[in-house]
N, C-alpha and C positions, 0 to 999 in steps of 0.2 A: 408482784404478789399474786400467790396461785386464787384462779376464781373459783369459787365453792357454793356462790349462793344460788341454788338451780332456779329460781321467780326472775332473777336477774339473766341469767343466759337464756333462759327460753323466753325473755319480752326481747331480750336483743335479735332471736330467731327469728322471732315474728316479726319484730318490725324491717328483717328484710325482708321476708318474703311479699311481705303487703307491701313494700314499695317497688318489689320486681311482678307485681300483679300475681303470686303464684301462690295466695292463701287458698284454700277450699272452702267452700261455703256450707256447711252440710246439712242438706234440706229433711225434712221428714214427714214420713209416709203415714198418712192415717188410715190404715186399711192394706187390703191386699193391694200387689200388682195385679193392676189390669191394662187395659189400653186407652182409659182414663181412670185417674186416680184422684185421691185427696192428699196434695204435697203443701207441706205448711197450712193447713187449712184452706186449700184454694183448688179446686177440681183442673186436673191439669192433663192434657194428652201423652204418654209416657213414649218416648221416642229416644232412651237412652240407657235401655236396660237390656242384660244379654239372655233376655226371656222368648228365645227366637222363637219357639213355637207356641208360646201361650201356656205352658204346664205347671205354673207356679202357683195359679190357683184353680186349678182343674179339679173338680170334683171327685172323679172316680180313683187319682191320686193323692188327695188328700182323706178321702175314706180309709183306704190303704195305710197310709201315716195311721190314721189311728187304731187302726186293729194293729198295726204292730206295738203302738205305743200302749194298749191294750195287756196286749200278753205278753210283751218282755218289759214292760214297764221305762223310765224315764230315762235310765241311762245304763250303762253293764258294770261301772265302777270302777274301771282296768283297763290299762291297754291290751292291745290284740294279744298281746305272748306271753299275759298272767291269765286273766279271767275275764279278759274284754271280748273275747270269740262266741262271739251265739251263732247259732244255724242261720238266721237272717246273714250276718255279713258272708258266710259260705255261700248263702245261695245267692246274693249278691255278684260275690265274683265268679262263679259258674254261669250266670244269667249274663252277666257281662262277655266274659270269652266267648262263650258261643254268641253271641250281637256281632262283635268283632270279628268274628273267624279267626280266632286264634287260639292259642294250648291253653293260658292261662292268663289269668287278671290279678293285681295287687289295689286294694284303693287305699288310699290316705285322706288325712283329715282335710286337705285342700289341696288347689293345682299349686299353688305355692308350697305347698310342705313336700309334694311328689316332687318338684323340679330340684328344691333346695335340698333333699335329702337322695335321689335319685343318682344325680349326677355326679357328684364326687364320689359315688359310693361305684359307679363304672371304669372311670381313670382316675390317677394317681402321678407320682413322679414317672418319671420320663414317659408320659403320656402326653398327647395334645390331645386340643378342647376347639374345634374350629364353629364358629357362630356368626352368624348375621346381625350385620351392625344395628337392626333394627328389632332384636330379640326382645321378648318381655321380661320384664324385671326380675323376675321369678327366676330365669332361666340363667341370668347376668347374677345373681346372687347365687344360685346354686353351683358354675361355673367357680364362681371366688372361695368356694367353700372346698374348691379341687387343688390337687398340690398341684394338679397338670397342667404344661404350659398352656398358654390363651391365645389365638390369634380370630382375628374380627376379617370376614370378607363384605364387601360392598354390598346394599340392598340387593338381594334377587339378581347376583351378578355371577355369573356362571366362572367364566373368566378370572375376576378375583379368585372363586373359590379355588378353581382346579389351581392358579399358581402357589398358594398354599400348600395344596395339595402335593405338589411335582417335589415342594423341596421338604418333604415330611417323613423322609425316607430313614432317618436317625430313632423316630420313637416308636416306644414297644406298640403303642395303642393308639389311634386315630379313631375321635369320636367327633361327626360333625351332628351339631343341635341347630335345629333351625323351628323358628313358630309355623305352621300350612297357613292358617290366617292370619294377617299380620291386624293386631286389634287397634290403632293406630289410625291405620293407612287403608282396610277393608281388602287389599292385594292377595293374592295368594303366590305360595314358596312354588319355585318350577322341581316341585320335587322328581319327576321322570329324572333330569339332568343332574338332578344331585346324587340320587340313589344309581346310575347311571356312572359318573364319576367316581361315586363310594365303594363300589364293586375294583373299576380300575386301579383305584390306589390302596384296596383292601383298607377300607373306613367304616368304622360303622357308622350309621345314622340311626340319632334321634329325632322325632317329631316330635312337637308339642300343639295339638290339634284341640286348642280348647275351643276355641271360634270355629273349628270345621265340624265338631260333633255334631249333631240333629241339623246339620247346615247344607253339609254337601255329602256326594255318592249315597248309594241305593238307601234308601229309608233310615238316611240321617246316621250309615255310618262312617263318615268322614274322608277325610281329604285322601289318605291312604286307597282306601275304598274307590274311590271319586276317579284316581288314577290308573286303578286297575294293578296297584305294588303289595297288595295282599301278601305275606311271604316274603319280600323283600325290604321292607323295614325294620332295622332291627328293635328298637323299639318306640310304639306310640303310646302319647300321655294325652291325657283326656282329664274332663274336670265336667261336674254333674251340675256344676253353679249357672251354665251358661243355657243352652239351647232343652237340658231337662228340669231345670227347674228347680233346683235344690242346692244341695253345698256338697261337697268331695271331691278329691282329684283319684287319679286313676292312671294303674298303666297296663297294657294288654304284652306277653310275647310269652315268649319260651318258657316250659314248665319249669327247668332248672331256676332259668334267671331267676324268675317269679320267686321262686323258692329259695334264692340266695336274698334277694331284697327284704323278704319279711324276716330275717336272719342276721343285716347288716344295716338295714336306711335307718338313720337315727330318728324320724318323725312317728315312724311307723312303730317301733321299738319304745319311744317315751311319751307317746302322746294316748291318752284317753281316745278310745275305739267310738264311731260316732254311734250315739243314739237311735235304739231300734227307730223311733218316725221318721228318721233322716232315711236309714237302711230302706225301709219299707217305702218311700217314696221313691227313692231312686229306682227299686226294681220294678216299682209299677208302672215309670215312666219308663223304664226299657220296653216293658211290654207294650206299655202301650203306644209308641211312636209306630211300632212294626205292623201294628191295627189301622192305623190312619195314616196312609198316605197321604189325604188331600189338605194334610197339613204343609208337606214341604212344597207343593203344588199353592197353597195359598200367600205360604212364603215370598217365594222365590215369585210370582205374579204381583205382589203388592212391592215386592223390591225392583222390581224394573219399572213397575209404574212413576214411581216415587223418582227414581235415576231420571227416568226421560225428563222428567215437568223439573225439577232443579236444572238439567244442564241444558234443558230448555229456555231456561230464565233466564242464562250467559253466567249461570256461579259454576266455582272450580269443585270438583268432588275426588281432584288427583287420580290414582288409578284406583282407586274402587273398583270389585267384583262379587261383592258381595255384601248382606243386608246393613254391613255395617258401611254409611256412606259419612265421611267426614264433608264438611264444607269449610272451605278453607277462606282464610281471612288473611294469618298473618300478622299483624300486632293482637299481641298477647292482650293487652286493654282493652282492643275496639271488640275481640273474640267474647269476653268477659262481659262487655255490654250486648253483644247479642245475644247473649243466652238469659243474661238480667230484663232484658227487654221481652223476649219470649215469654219468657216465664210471665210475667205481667199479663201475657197478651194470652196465657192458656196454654202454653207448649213447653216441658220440661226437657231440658238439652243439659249437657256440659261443655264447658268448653276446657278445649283441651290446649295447656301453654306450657312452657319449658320450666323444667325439666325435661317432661314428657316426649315432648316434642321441641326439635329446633328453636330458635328464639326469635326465629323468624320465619315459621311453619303454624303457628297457632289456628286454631280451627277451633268449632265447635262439631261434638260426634254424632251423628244420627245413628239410629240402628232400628230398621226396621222389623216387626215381627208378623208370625200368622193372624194375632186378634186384629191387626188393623184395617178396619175399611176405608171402601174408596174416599166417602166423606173425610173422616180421621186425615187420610193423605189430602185431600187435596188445601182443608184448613189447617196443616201444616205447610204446604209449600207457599201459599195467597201468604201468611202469617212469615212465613222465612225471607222471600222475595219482597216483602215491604219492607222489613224492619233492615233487610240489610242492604238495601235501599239507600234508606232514610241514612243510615251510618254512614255511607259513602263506597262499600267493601267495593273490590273493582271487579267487575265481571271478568272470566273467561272468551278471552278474545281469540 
């Protein structure tokens, strides 16, 4: 007998997931992010949000939001290619390309709707799709949404990639997609060896630099940047939700492509254009990360402090290099209770279990940002290093 009762399949859903430990608990925020907050009613240290440089509730950004929210009012009514285009989103991706150094910018409603609508809309049948076994969701869905065949190379494995590569000699289009920071695992892609490779076997490459924005290379313009492949990417995606402090995805490259995407990405095409305060904050935080350096300086300072005292302690934080530091546990349960126990204790974390991650890779994420002080760090690690302790987690030997 076919099932139809939808209260009956989603209690059956859930009750596996709560017995494979992989329900979400979802907390809430009373107030802004900051680098304490009020979550569930309880003032908590925020150590798990991708607000790397503190602009989510910045002042002179949120003035901005509203003089735009001001004068173009609440929303445009339209997507971008009826009556959704106001001068804000132009000056948007103008202000963007030049950040980037490149011709031209597309943005989208999210880095999820750029990847899912992006990437099919580059290859097709008798094209290949070459991606890192450890790509973000985003990327693995937009990939499925391509007619073009699929192949997966090993984490950050040069090797895999190129043997992919050697026998790709059949299809019209080789596009290899890789993430620069892997949001997971905190690692970054050896993009020099991929773009490097991509040239030898005529490949293009994608990036998807949502974790390298405002992260890494000259005044937070990303991994690209970072490497010095300016010009040899062909194209990077970028998202506003992470290190600037807002919502929108985005992609920088060639005035054509550019020009083709706002013409063919189905996100971009059927989705409502984002709201002038969105608009308006995005480009005040472009502007303003280029004004303050001693933001990625307090960064990237309070993220090597934080590295040293955990792998000081004997916990595992895998290859980390950047503010996003995992600590790793390993049973999905015992992960779920240090974060529960955290939280109790004043520190708001997630832990992160399979799907996500292996089923025997569980961790919970740190990510550090520029609001945080020494204090902040150091009653985070006294507070991680007890509780996971007391749990049993095995040190780093």
């Amino acid at each position: 007998m076919r099932e139809y009762n939808l209260e009956e399949i989603a209690k059956a859903e859930l009750e596996v997931l709560k017995s494979e430990n992989r329900m979400w608990k979802e907390h809430v925020l009373h107030g802004a992010v900051n680098n304490w907050t009020i979550v569930d009613g309880k003032k908590e240290l925020m150590l798990c949000t991708n607000d790397y440089l503190g602009l989510a509730n910045n002042p002179e950004i949120k003035t901005e939001a509203l003089n735009a929210l001001k004068e173009y009012g609440a929303g445009s009514g339209a997507v971008r290619v009826i009556a959704g285009t106001m001068k804000l989103h132009i000056e948007l991706e103008r202000e963007l390309a030049k950040y980037k150094n490149a011709e031209a910018a597309v943005t989208f409603q999210s880095g999820f709707a750029t990847n899912f609508g992006v990437i099919p809309t580059m290859v097709g049948e008798n094209d290949l799709l070459v991606s890192d076994e450890l790509n973000h969701g985003s990327i693995i869905d937009g990939m499925r949404m391509s007619k073009a065949e699929r192949k997966v190379y090993r984490h950050n494995d040069i090797e895999s990639l190129k043997a992919i590569l050697e026998d790709s000699g059949k299809y019209r289009r080789v596009l290899i997609v890789t993430d620069a920071v892997f949001s997971m695992e905190g690692d970054i892609a050896p993009l020099p060896e991929i773009v490097r490779l991509a040239k030898k076997f005529d490949a293009m490459t994608y990036v998807d630099d949502a974790h390298g924005e405002g992260v890494l290379g000259k005044l937070g313009r990303g991994a690209v940047n970072h490497f010095g492949l300016e010009g040899q990417v062909d194209v990077e995606m970028g998202t506003f939700s992470k290190a600037f402090g807002s919502v929108g995805g985005y992609v920088v490259g060639g005035e054509k492509f550019c020009e083709m995407l706002k013409n063919k990405v189905r996100p971009y095409l059927l989705s409502g254009s984002h709201p002038p305060a969105v608009v308006g904050a995005n480009i005040a935080a472009i502007r303003y990360v280029q004004k303050h350096p001693e933001l990625f300086e307090r960064l990237w300072s309070s993220t090597k402090y934080f590295k040293e005292k955990i792998k000081g302690a004997g916990l595992d934080i895998g290859k980390s290099e950047t503010p996003i530091t995992p600590i790793m546990v390993g049973d999905s349960a015992k992960a779920q209770r240090l974060a529960d126990e955290l939280f109790e204790e004043g520190i708001f974390v997630i832990p992160i279990v399979y799907p996500m991650v292996p089923k025997d890779k569980a961790r919970i994420r740190t990510i550090i940002n520029a609001r945080h002080t020494k204090e902040d760090l150091d009653f985070a690690v006294r507070k991680i290093v007890e509780i996971a302790s007391k749990l049993g987690i095995v040190p780093k030997r």
